[in-house]
LUMTORPA-55390 format. One line per field, with one value per residue (C-alpha): residue number from 1; residue in three letters; x, y, z. Coordinates in nm, 3 decimals. Layout:
i c(NUM_...)
aa c(ALA_...)
X c(X_...)
Y c(Y_...)
Z c(Z_...)
This chain:
i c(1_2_3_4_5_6_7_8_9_10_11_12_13_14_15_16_17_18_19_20_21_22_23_24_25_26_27_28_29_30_31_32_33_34_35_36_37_38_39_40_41_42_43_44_45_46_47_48_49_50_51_52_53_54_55_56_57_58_59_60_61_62_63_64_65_66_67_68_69_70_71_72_73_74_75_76_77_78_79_80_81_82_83_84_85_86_87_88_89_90_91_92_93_94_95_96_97_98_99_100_101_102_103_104_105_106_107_108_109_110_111_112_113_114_115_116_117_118_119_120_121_122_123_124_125_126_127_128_129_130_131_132_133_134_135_136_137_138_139_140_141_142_143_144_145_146_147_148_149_150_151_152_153_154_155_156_157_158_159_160_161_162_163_164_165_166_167_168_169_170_171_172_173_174_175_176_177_178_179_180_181_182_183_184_185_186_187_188_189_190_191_192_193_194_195_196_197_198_199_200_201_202_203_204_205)
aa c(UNK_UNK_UNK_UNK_UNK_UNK_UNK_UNK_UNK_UNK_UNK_UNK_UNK_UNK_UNK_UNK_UNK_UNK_UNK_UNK_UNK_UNK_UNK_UNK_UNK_UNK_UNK_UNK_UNK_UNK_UNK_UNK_UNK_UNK_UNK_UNK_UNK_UNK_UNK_UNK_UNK_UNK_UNK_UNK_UNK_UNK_UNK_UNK_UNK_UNK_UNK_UNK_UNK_UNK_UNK_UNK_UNK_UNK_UNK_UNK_UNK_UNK_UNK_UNK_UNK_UNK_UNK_UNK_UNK_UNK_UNK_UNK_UNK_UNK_UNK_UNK_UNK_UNK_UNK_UNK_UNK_UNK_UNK_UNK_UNK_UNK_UNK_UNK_UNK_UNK_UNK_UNK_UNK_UNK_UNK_UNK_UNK_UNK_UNK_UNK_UNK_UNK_UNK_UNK_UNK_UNK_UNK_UNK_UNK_UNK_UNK_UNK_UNK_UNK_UNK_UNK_UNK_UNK_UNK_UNK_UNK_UNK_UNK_UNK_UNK_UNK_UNK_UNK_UNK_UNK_UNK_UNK_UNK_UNK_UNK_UNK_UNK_UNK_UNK_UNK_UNK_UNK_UNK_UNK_UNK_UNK_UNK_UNK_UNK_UNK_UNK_UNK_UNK_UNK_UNK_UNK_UNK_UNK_UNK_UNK_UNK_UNK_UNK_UNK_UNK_UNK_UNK_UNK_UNK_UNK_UNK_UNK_UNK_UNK_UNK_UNK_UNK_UNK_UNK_UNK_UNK_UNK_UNK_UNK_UNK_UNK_UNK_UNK_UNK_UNK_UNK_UNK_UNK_UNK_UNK_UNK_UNK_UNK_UNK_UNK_UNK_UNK_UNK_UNK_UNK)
X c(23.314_23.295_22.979_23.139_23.300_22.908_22.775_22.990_22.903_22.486_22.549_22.747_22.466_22.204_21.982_21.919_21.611_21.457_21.554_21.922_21.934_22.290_22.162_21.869_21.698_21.306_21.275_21.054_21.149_21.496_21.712_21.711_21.332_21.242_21.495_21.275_20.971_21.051_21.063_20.724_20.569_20.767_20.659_20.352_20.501_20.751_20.435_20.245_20.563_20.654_20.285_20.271_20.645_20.481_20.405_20.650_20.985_21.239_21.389_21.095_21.098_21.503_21.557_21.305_21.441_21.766_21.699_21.533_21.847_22.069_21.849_21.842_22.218_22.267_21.987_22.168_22.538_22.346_22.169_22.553_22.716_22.450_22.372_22.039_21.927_21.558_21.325_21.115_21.386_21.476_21.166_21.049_21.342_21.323_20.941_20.940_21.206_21.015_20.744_20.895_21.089_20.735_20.563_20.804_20.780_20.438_20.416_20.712_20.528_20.242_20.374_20.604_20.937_21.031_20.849_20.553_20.701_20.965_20.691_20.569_20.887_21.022_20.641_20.652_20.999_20.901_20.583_20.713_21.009_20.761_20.534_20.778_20.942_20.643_20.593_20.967_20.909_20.555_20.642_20.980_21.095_21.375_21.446_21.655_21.973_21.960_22.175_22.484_22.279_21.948_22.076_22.246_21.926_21.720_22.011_22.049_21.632_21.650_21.990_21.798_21.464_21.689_21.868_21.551_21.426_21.650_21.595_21.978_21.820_22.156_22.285_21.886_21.864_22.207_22.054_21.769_21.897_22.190_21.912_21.654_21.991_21.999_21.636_21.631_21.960_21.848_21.508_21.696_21.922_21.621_21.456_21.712_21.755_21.381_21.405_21.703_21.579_21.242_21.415_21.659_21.392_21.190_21.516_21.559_21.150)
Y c(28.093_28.478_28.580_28.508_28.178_28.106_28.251_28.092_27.730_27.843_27.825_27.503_27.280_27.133_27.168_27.387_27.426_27.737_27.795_27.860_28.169_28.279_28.309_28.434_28.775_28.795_29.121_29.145_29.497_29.405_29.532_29.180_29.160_29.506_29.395_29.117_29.246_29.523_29.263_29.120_29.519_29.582_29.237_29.330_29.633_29.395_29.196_29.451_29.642_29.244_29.222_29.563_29.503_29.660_29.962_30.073_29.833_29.704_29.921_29.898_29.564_29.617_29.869_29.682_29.325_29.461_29.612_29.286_29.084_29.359_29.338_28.941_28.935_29.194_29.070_28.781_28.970_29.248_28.961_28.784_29.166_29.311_29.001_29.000_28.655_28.606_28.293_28.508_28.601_28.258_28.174_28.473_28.492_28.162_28.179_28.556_28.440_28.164_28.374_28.612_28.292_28.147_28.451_28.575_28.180_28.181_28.539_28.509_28.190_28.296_28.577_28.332_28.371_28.034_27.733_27.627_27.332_27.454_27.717_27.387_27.266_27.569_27.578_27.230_27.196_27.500_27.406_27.057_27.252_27.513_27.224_26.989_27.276_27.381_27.045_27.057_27.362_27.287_26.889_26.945_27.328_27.255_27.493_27.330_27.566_27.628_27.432_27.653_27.494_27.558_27.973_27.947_27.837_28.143_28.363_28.148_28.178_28.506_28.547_28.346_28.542_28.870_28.691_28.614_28.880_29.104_28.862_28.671_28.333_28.109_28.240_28.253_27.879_27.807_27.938_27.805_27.421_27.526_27.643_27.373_27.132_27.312_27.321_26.947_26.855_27.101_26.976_26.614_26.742_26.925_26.629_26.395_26.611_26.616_26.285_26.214_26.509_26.271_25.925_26.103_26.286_25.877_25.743_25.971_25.920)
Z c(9.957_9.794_9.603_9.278_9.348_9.447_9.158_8.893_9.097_9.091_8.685_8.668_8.826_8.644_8.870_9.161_9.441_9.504_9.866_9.761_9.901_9.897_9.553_9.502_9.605_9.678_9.506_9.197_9.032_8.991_8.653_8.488_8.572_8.391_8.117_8.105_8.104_7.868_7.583_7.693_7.624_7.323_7.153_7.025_6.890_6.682_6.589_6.434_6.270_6.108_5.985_5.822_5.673_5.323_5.501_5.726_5.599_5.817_6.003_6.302_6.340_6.323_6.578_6.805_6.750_6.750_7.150_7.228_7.155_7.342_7.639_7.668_7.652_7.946_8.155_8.271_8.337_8.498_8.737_8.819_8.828_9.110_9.275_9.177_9.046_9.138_9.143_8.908_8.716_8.667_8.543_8.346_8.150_7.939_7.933_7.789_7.543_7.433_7.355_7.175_6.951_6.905_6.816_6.572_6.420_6.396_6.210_6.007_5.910_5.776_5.575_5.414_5.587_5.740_5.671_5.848_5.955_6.134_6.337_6.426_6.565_6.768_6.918_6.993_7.165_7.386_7.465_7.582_7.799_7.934_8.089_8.222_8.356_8.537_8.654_8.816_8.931_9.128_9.215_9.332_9.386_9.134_8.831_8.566_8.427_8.076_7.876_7.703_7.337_7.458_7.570_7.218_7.010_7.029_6.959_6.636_6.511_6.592_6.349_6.114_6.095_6.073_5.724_5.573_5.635_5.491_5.203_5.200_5.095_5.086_5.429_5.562_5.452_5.617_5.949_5.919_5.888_6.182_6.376_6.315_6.400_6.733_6.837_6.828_6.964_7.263_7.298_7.348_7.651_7.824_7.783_7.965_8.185_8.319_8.303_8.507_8.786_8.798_8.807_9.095_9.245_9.290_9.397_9.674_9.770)
């Protein structure tokens, strides 16, 4: 089977162990990994720019958000295109956009934004993924492919935080029903599908 025939199977399972090394590359400083991490450094920058909005207007947070989203979106061709999806890529990548989703939920929040309520939500439907995905990941060496909803939710906060705040309230309230929609319907699928890898996981023990 050629790399790519491999590569486009790796994405159509559900599930996948770590030792699938036809896959995967030990290396750590790969391009998708300093994609990655690049977002983790400039998050606090798009933090501080949100909270002093009054100050220095949109455009920071903008320009920053704006190479966030860019570098999320080519961090997973560039991993397929040079053959360089990682373990820690695999697991940094969700966990770092997660953050940033949460973070931007919980500021966005409390300067009036989005509702508190649905800061809540998006925390709580990560923070339930994050540690059942941990506990796959320790248990049973299995990491659990993103659903195609659950790759497509923080695309859609992230459109809905940009609306609102560039102050569009009948599209920002569209989005942020579509994306509230979204967050629970993909909270629902990660959680049958932990629960199916566990009940197939005691079957097979």
């Amino acid at each position: 089977m050629s790399d790519k025939n491999k590569s486009a199977e790796y994405f159509k399972k559900r599930y996948h162990s770590k030792d699938e090394l036809n896959i995967y590359t030990d290396r750590v400083l790969t391009v998708p990994n300093i994609l990655t991490l690049s977002r983790l450094i400039a998050l606090p920058f798009l933090l501080w720019f949100l909270s002093n909005i009054d100050r220095f207007g949109l455009a920071p947070p903008m320009a920053i958000g704006a190479y966030m989203v860019l570098s999320d979106l080519f961090d997973g061709a560039l991993a397929k295109a040079l053959k360089q999806i990682s373990v820690l890529g695999a697991i940094l990548d969700p966990v770092v956009d997660k953050l940033v989703i949460d973070s931007l939920a919980i500021v966005l929040s409390f300067n009036g934004y989005i509702p508190i309520w649905a800061a809540v939500l998006i925390f709580s439907r990560d923070f339930f993924i994050l540690i059942f995905g941990l506990r796959i990941v320790l248990d049973y060496e299995t990491l659990i492919t993103p659903a195609i909803i659950g790759r497509i939710t923080p695309l859609s906060w992230v459109c809905t935080f940009a609306v609102l705040l560039l102050d569009i309230p009948l599209a920002g309230t569209i989005l942020l029903w579509i994306s509230v929609c979204l967050t629970v319907v993909s909270g629902l699928i990660y959680f049958v599908r932990y629960r199916n890898l566990l009940e197939m996981k005691k079957t097979k023990d």
